[in-house]
DSSP file (Angstrom, degrees, kcal/mol; ACC not computed):
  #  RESIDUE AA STRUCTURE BP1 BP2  ACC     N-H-->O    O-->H-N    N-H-->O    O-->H-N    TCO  KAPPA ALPHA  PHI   PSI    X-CA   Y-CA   Z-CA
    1    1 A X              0   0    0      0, 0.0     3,-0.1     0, 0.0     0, 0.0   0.000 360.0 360.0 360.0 123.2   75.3   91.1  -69.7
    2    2 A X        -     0   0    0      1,-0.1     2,-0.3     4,-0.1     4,-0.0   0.129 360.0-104.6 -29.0 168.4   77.3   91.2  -66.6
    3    3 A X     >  -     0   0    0      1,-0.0     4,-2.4     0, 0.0     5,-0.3  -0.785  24.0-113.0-117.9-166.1   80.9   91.3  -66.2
    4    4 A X  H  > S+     0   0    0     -2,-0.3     4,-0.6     1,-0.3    -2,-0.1   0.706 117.0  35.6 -78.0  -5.5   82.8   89.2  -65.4
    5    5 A X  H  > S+     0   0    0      2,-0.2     4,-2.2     3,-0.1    -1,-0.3   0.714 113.6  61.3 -78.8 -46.0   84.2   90.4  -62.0
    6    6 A X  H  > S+     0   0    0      1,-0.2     4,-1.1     2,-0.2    -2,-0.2   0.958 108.8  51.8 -50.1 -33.8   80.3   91.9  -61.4
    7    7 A X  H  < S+     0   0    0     -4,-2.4    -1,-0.2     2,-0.2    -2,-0.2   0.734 102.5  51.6 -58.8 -30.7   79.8   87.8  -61.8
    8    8 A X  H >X S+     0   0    0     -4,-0.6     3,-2.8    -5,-0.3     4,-1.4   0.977 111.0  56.4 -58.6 -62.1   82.4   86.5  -59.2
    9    9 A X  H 3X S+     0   0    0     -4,-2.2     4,-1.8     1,-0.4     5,-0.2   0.678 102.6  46.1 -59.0 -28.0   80.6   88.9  -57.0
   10   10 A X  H 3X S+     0   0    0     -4,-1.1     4,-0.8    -5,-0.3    -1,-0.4   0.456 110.5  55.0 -75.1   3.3   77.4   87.7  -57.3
   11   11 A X  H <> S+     0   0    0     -3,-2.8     4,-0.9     2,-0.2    -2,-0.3   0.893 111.7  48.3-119.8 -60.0   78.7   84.1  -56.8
   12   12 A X  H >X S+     0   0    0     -4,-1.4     3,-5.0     1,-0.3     4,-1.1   0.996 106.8  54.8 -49.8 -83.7   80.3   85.4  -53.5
   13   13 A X  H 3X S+     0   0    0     -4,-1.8     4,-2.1     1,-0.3    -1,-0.3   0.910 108.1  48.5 -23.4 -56.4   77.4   86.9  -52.4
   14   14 A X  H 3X S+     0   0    0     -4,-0.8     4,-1.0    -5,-0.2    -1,-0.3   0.787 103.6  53.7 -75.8  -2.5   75.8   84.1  -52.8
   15   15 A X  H XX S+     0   0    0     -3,-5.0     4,-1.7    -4,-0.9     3,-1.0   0.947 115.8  50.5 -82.5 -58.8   78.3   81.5  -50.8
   16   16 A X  H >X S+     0   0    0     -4,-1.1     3,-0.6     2,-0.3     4,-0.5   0.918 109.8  47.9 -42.5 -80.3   77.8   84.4  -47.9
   17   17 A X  H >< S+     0   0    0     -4,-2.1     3,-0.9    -5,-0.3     4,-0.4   0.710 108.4  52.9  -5.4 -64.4   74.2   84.2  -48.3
   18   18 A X  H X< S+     0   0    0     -3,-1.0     3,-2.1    -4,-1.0    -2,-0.3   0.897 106.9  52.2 -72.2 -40.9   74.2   80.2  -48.2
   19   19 A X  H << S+     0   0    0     -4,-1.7     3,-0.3    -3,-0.6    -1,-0.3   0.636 102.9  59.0 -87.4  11.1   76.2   80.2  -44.8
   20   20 A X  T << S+     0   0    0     -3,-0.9    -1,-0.2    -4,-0.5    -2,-0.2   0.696 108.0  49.2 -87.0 -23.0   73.5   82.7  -43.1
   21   21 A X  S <  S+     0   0    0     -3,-2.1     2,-0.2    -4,-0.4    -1,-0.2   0.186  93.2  96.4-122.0  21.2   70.7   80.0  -43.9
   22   22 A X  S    S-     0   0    0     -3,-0.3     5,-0.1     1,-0.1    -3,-0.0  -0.841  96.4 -91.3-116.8 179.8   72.7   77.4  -42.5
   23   23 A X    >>  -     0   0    0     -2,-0.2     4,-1.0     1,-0.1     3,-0.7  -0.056  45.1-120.6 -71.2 159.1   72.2   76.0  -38.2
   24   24 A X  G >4 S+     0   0    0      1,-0.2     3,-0.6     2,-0.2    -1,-0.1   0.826 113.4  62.6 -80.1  -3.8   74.8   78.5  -36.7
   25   25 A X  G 34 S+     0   0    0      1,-0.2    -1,-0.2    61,-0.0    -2,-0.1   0.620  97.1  65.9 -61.9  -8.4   76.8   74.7  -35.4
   26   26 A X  G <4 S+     0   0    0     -3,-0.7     2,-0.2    -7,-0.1    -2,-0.2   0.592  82.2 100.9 -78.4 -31.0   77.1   74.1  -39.1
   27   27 A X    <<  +     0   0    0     -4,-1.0     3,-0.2    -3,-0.6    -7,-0.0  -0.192  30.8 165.0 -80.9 159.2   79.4   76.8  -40.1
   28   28 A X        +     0   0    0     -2,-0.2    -1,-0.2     1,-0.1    -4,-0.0   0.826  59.6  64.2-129.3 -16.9   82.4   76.6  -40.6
   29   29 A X        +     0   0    0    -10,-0.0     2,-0.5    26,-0.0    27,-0.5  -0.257  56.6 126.6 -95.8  40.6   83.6   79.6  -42.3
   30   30 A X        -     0   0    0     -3,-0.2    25,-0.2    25,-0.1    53,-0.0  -0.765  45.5-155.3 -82.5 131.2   83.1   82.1  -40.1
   31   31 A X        -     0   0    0     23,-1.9    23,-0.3    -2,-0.5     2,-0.2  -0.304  11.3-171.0 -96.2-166.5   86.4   84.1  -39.5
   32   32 A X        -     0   0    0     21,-0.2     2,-0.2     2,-0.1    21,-0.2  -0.728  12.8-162.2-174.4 133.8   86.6   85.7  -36.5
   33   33 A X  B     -A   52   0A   0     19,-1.4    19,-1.1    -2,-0.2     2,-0.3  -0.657  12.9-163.8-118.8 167.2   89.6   88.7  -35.0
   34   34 A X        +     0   0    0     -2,-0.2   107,-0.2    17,-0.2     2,-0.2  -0.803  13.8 173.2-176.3 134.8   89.8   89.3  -31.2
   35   35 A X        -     0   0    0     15,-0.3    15,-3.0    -2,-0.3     2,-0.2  -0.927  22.2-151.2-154.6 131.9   91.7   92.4  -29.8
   36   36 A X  E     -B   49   0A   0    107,-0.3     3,-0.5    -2,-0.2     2,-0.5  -0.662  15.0-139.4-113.8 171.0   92.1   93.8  -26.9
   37   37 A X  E    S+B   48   0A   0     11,-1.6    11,-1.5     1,-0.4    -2,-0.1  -0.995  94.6  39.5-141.1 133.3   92.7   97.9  -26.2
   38   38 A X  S    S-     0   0    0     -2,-0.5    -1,-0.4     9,-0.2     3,-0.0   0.700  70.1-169.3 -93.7 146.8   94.6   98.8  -24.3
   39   39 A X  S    S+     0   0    0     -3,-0.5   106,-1.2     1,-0.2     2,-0.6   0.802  90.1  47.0 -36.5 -43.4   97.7   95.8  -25.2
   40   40 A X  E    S+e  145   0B   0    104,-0.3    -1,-0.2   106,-0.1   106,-0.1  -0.941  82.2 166.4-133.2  93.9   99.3   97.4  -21.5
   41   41 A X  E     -e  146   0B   0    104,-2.5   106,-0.7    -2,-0.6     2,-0.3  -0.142  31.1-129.8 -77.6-174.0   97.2   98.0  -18.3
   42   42 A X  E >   -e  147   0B   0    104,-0.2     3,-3.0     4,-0.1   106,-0.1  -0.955  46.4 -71.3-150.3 155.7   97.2   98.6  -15.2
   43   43 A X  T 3  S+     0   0    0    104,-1.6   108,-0.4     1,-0.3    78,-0.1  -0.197 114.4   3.6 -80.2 141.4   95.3   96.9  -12.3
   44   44 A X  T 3  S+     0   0    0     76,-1.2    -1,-0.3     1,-0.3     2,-0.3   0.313  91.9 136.6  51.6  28.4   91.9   97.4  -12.2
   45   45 A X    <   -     0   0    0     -3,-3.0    75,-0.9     1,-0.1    -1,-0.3  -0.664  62.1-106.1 -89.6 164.5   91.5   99.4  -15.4
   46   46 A X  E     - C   0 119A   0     -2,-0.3     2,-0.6    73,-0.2    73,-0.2  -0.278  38.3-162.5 -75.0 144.3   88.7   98.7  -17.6
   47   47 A X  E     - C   0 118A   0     71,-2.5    71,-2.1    -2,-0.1     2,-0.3  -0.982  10.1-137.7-127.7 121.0   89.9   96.8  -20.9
   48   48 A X  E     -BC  37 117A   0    -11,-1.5   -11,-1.6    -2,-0.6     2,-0.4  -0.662  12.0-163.8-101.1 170.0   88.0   96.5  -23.7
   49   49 A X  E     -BC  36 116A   0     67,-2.4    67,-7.0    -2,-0.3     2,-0.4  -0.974   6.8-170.8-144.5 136.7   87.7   93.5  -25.7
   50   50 A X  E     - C   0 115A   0    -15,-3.0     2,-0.6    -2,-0.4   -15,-0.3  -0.930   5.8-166.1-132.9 130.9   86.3   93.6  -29.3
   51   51 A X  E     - C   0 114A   0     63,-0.8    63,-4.0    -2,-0.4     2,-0.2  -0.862  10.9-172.3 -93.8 128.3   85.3   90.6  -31.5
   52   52 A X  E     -AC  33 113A   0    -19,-1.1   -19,-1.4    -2,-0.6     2,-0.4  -0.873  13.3-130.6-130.0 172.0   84.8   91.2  -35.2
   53   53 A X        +     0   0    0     59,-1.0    28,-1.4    -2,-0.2     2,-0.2  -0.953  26.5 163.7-135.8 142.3   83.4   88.7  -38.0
   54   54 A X        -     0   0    0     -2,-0.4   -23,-1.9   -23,-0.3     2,-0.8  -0.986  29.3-133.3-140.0 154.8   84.5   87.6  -41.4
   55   55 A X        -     0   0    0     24,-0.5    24,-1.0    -2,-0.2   -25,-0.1  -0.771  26.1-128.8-119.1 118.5   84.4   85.4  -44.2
   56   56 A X  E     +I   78   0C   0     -2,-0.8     2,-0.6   -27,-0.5    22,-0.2  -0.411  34.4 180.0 -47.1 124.1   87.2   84.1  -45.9
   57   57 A X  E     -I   77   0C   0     20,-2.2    20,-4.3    -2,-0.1     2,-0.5  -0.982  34.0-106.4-127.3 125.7   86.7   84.8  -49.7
   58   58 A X  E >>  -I   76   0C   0     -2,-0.6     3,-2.7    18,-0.3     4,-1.0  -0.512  19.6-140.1 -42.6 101.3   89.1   83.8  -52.4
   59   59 A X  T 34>S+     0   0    0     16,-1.9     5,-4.2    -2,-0.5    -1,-0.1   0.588 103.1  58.6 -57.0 -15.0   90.9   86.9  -53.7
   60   60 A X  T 345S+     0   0    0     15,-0.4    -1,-0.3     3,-0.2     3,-0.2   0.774 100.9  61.1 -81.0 -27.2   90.6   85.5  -57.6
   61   61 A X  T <45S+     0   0    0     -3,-2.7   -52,-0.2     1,-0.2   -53,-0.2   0.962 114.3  36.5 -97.3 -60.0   86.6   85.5  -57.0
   62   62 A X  T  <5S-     0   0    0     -4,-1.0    -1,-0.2   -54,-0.2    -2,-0.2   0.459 110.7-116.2 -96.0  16.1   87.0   89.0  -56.5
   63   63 A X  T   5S+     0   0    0      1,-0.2    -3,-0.2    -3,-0.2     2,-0.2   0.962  70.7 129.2  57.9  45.6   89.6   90.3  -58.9
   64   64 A X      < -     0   0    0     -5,-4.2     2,-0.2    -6,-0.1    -1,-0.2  -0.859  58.3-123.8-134.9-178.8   92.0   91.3  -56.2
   65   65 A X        -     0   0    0     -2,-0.2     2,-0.5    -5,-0.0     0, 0.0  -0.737  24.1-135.4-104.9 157.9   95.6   91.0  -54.9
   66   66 A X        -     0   0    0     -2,-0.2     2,-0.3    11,-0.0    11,-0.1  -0.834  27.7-126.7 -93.7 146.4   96.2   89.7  -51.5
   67   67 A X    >   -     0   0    0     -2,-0.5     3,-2.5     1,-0.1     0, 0.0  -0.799  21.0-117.7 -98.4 142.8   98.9   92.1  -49.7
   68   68 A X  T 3  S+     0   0    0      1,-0.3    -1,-0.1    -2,-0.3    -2,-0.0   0.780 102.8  61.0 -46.2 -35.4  101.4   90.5  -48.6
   69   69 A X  T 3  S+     0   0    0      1,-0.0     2,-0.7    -3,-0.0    -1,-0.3   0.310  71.9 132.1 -71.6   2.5  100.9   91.4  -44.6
   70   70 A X    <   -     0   0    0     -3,-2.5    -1,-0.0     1,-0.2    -4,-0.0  -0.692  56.1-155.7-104.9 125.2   98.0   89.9  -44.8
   71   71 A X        +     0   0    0     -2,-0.7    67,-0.2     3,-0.0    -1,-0.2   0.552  64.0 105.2 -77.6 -30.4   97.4   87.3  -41.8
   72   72 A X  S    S-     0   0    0      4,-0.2     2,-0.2     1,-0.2     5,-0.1   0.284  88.1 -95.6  19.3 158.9   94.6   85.1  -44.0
   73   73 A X    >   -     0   0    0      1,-0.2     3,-3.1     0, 0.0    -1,-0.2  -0.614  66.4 -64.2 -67.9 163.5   95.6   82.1  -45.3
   74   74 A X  T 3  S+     0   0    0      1,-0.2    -1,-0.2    -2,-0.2     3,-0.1  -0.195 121.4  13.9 -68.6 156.2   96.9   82.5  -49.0
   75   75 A X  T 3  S+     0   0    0      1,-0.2   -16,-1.9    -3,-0.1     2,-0.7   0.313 108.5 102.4  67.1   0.7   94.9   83.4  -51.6
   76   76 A X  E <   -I   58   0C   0     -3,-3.1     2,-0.7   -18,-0.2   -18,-0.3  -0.806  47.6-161.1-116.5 133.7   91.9   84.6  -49.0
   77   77 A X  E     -I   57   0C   0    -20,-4.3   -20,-2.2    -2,-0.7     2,-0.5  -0.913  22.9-129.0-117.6 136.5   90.9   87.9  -47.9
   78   78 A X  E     -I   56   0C   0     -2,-0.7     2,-0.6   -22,-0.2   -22,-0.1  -0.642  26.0-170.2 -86.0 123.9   89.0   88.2  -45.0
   79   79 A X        -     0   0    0    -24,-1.0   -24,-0.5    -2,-0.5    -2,-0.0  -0.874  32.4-108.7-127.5 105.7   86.0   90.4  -46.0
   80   80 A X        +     0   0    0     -2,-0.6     2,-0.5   -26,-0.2   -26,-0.2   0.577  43.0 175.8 -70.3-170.2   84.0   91.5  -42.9
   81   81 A X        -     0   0    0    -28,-1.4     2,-0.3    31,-0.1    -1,-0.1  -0.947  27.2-111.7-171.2 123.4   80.6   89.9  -42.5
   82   82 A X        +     0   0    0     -2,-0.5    30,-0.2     1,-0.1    29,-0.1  -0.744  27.3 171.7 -74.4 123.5   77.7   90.0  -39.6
   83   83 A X    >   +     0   0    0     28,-0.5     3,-1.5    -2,-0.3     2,-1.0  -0.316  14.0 160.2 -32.6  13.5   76.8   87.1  -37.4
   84   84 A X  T 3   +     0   0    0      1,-0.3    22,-0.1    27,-0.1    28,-0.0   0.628  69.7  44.0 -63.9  -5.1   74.8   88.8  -35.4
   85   85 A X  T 3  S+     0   0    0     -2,-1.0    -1,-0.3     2,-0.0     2,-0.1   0.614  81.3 107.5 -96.9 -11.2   73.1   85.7  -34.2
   86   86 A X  S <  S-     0   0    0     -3,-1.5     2,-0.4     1,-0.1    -3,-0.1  -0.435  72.7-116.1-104.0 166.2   76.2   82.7  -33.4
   87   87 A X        -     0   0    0     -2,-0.1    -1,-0.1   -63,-0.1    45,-0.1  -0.077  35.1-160.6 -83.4  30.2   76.7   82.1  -30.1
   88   88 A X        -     0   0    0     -2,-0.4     2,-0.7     1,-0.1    16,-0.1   0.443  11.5-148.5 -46.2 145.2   80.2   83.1  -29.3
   89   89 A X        +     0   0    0     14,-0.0    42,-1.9    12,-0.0    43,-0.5  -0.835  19.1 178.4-118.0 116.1   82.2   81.9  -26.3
   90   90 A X  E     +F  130   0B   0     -2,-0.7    12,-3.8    12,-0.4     2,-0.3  -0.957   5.4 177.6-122.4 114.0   84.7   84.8  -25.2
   91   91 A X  E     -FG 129 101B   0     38,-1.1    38,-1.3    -2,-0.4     2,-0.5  -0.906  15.7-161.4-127.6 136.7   86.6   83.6  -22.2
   92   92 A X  E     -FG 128 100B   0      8,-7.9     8,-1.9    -2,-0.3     2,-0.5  -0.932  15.6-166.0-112.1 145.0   89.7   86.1  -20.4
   93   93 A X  E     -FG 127  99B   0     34,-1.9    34,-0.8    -2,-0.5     6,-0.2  -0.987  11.3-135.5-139.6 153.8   92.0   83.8  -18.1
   94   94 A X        -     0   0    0      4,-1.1    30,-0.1    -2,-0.5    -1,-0.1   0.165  30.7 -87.1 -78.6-167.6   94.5   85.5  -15.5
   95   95 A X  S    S+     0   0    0     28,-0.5    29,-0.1     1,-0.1    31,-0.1   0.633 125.3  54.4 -53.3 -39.6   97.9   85.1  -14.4
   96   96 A X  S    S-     0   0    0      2,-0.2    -1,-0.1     1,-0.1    28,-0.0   0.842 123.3 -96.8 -87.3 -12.7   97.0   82.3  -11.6
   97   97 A X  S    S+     0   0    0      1,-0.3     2,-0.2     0, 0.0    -1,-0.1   0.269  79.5 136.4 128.5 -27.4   95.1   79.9  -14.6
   98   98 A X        -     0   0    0     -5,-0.1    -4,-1.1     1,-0.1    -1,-0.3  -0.431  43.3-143.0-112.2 151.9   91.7   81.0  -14.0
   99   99 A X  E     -G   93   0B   0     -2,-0.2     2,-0.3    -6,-0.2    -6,-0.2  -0.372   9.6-166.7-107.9 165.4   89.1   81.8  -16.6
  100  100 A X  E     -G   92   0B   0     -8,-1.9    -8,-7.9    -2,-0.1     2,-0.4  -0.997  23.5-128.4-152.7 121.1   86.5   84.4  -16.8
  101  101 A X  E     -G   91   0B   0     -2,-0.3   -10,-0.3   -10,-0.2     2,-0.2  -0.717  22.0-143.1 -90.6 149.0   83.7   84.3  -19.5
  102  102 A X        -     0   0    0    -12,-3.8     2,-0.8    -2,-0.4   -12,-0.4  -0.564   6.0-146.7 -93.1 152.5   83.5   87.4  -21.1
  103  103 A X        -     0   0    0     55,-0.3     2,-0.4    -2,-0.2    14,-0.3  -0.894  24.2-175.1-108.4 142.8   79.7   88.8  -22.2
  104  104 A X        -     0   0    0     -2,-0.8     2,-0.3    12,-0.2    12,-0.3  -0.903  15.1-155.0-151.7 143.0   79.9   90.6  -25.2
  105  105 A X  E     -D  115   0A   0     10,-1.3    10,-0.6    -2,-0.4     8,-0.1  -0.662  26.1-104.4-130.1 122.0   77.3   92.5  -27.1
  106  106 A X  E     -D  114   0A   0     -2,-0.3     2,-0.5     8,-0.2     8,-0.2  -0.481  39.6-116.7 -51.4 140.0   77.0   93.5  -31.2
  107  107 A X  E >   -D  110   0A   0      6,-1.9     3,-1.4     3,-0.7     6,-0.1  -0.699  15.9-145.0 -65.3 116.2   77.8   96.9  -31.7
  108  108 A X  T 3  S+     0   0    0     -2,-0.5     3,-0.3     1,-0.3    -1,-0.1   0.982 101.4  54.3 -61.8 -46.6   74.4   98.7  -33.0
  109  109 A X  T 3  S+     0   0    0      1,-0.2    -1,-0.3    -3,-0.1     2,-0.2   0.875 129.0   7.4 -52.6 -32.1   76.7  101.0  -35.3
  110  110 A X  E X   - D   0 107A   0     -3,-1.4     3,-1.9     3,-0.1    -3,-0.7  -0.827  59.2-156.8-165.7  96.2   78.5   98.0  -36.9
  111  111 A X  E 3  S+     0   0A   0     -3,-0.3   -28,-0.5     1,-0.3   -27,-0.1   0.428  88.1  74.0 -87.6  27.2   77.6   94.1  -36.5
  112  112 A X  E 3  S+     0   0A   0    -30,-0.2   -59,-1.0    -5,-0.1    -1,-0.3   0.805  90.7  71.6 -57.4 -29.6   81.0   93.2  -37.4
  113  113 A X  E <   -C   52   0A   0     -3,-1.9    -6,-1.9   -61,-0.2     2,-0.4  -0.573  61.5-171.0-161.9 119.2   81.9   94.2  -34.4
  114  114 A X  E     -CD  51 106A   0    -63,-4.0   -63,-0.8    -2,-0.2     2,-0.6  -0.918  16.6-159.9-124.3 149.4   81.3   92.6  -30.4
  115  115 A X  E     +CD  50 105A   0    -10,-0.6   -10,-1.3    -2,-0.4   -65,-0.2  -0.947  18.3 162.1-127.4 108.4   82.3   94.7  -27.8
  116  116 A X  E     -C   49   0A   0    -67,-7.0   -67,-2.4    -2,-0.6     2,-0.4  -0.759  21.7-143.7-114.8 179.8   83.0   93.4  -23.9
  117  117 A X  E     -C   48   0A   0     41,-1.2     2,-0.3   -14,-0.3   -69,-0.2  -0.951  11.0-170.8-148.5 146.0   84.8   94.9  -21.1
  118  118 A X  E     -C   47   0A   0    -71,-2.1   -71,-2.5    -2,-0.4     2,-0.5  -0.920  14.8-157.6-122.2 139.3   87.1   93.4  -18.3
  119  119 A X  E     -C   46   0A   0     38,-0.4    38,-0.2    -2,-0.3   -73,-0.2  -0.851  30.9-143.0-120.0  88.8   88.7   95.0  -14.9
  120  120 A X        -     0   0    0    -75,-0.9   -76,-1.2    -2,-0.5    34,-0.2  -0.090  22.5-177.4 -48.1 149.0   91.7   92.7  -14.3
  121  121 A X        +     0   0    0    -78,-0.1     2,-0.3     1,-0.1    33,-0.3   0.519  65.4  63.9-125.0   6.5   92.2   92.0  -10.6
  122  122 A X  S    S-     0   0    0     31,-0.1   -78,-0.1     2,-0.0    -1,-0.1  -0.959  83.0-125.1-101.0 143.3   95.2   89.9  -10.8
  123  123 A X        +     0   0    0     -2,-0.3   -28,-0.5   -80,-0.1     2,-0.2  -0.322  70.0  52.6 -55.7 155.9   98.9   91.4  -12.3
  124  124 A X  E    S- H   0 146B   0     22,-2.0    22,-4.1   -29,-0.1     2,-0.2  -0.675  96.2 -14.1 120.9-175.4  100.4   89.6  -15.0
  125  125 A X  E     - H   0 145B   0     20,-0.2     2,-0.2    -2,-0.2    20,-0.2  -0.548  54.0-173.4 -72.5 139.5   99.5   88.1  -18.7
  126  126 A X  E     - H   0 144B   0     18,-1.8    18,-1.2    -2,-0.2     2,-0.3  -0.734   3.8-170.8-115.4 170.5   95.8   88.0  -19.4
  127  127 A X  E     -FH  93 143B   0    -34,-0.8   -34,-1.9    -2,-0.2     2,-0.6  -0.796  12.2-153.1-143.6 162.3   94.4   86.2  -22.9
  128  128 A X  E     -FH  92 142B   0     14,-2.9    14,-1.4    -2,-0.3     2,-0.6  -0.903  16.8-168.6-120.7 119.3   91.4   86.3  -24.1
  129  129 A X  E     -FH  91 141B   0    -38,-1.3     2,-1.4    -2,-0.6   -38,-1.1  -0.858  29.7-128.0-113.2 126.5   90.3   83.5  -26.2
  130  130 A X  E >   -F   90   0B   0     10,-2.1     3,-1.2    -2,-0.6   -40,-0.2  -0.521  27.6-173.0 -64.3  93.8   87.3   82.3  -28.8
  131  131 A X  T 3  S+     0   0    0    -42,-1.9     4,-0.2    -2,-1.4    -1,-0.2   0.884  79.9  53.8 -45.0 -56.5   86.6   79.1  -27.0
  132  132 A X  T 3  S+     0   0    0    -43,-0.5    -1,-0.3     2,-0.1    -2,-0.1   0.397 108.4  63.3 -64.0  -9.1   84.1   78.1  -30.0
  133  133 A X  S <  S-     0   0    0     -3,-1.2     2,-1.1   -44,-0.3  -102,-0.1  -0.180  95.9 -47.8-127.1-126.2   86.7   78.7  -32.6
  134  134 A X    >   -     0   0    0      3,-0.1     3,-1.3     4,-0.1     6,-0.2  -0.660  45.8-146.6 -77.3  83.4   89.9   77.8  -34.2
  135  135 A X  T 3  S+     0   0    0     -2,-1.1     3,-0.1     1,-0.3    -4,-0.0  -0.060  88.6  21.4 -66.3 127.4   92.9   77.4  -31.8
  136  136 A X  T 3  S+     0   0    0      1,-0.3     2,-0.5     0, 0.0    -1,-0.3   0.461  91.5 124.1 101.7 -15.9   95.9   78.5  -33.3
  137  137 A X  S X  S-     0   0    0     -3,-1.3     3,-2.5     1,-0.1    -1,-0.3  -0.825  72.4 -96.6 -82.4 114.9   94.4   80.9  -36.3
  138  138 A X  T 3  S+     0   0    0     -2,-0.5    -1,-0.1     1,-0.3    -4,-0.1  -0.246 116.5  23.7 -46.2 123.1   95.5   84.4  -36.4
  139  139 A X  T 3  S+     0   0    0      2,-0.2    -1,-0.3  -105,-0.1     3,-0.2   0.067  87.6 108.5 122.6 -14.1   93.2   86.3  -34.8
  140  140 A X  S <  S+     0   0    0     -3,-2.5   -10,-2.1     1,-0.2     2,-0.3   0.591  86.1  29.7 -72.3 -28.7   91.7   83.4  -32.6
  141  141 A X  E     - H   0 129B   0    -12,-0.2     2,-0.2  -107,-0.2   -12,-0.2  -0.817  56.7-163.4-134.1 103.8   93.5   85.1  -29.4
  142  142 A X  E     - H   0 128B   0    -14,-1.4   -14,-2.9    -2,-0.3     2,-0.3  -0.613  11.9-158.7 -88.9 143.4   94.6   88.3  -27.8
  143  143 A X  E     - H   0 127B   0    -16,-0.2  -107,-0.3    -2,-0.2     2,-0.3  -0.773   9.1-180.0-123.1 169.1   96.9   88.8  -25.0
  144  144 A X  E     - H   0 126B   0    -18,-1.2   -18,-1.8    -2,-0.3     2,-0.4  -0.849  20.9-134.9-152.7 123.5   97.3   91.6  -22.8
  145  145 A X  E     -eH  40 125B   0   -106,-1.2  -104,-2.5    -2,-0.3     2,-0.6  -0.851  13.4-148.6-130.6 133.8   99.8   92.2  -19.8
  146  146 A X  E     -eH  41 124B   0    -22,-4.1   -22,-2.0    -2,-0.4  -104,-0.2  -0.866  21.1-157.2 -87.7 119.2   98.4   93.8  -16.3
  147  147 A X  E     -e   42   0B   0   -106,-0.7  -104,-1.6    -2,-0.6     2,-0.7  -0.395  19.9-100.9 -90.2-173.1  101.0   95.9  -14.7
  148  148 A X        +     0   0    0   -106,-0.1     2,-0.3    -2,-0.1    -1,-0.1  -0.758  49.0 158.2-111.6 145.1  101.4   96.8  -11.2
  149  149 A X        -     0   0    0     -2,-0.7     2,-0.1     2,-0.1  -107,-0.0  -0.846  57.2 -86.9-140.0-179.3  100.3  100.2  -10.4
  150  150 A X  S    S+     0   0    0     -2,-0.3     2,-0.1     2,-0.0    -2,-0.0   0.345  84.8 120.2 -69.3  23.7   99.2  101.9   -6.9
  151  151 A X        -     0   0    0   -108,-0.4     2,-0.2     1,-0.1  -108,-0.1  -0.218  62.8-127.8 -80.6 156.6   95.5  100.8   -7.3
  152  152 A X        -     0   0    0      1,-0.2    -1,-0.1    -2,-0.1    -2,-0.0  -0.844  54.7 -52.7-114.6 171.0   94.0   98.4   -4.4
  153  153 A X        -     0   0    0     -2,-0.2     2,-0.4     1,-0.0    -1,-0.2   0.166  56.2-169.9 -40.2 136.2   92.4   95.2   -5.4
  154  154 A X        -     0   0    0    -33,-0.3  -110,-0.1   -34,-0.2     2,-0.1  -0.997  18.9-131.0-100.9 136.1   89.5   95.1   -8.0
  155  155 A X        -     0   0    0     -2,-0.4     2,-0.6     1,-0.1   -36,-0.1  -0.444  35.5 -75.7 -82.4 169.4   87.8   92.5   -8.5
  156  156 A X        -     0   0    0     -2,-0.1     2,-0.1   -38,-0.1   -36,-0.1  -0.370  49.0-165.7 -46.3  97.8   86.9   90.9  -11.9
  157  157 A X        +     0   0    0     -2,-0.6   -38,-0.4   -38,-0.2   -36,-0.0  -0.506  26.7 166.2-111.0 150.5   84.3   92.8  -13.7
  158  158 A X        +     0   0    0     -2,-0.1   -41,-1.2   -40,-0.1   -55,-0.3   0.646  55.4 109.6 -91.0 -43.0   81.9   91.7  -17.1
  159  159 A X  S    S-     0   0    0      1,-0.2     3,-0.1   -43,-0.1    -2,-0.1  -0.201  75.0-116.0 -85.3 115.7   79.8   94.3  -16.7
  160  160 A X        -     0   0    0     -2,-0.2    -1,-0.2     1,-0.1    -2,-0.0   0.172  40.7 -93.3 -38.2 119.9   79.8   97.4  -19.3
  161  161 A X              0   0    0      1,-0.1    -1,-0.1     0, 0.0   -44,-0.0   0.253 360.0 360.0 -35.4 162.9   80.8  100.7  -18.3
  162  162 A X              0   0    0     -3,-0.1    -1,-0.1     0, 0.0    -2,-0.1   0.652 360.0 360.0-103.4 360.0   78.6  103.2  -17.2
């Protein structure tokens, strides 16, 4: 007979399970982090921007402590989890207001994991938002600041390094 943690897990597993084989506008528990590397540019270097995926799970389902730092709401740990299919909408908006959708691609090594890249051409605060998800949810937005450096103009790039 199982025990009784080996049972929570299968009961997770299967909640996981259930939201794969539902229409991807139907979920609703898809977590979702957005980060950008490096925090502090400079104009016209390449920035990368990475989307990862999660599912909130109840730390009691899985016979664990939440740590305190951890940006979740309480009682959940976010425990990462493939999408490789939903349609996400990754958008970067400048200094002067105007927005730029980002393409981003699953990472073959790891489909938690979305990878885009951006070449700011304005100075200033950049963020990068998941249009399609929860405004206001840790993890829902990244910011970024362009500085000014002795570079001439780039323009705004999608397109993956070579």
């Amino acid at each position: 007979m199982p025990s009784t943690r080996g049972l929570r897990l299968l009961l997770v597993l299967a909640a996981v399970t259930g939201l794969l084989a539902a229409p991807a506008g139907a979920i609703g528990a898809i977590g979702t982090s957005i980060t950008v590397s490096p925090t502090l540019g400079e104009h016209g270097q390449l920035i990368e921007v990475q989307l990862r995926t999660y599912v909130p799970v109840p730390a009691s389902a899985l016979d664990l402590e939440v740590p305190a730092d951890h940006p979740a709401p309480t009682g959940l740990l976010s425990v990462l989890f493939p999408f490789p299919d939903y349609p996400f909408r990754v958008t970067a908006t400048g200094p002067d207001g105007a927005g730029h959708v980002l393409m981003l691609t699953p990472d073959p090594a790891d489909l938690t994991l979305r990878r885009g890249w951006l070449r700011p051409d304005d100075v200033g605060r950049w963020v990068m938002r998941i249009e399609n998800g929860t405004p206001g949810t840790p993890g829902s937005s990244a910011e970024m600041l362009v500085a000014v450096s002795g570079a001439s103009p780039v323009a705004t790039s999608i397109a993956q390094p070579r």
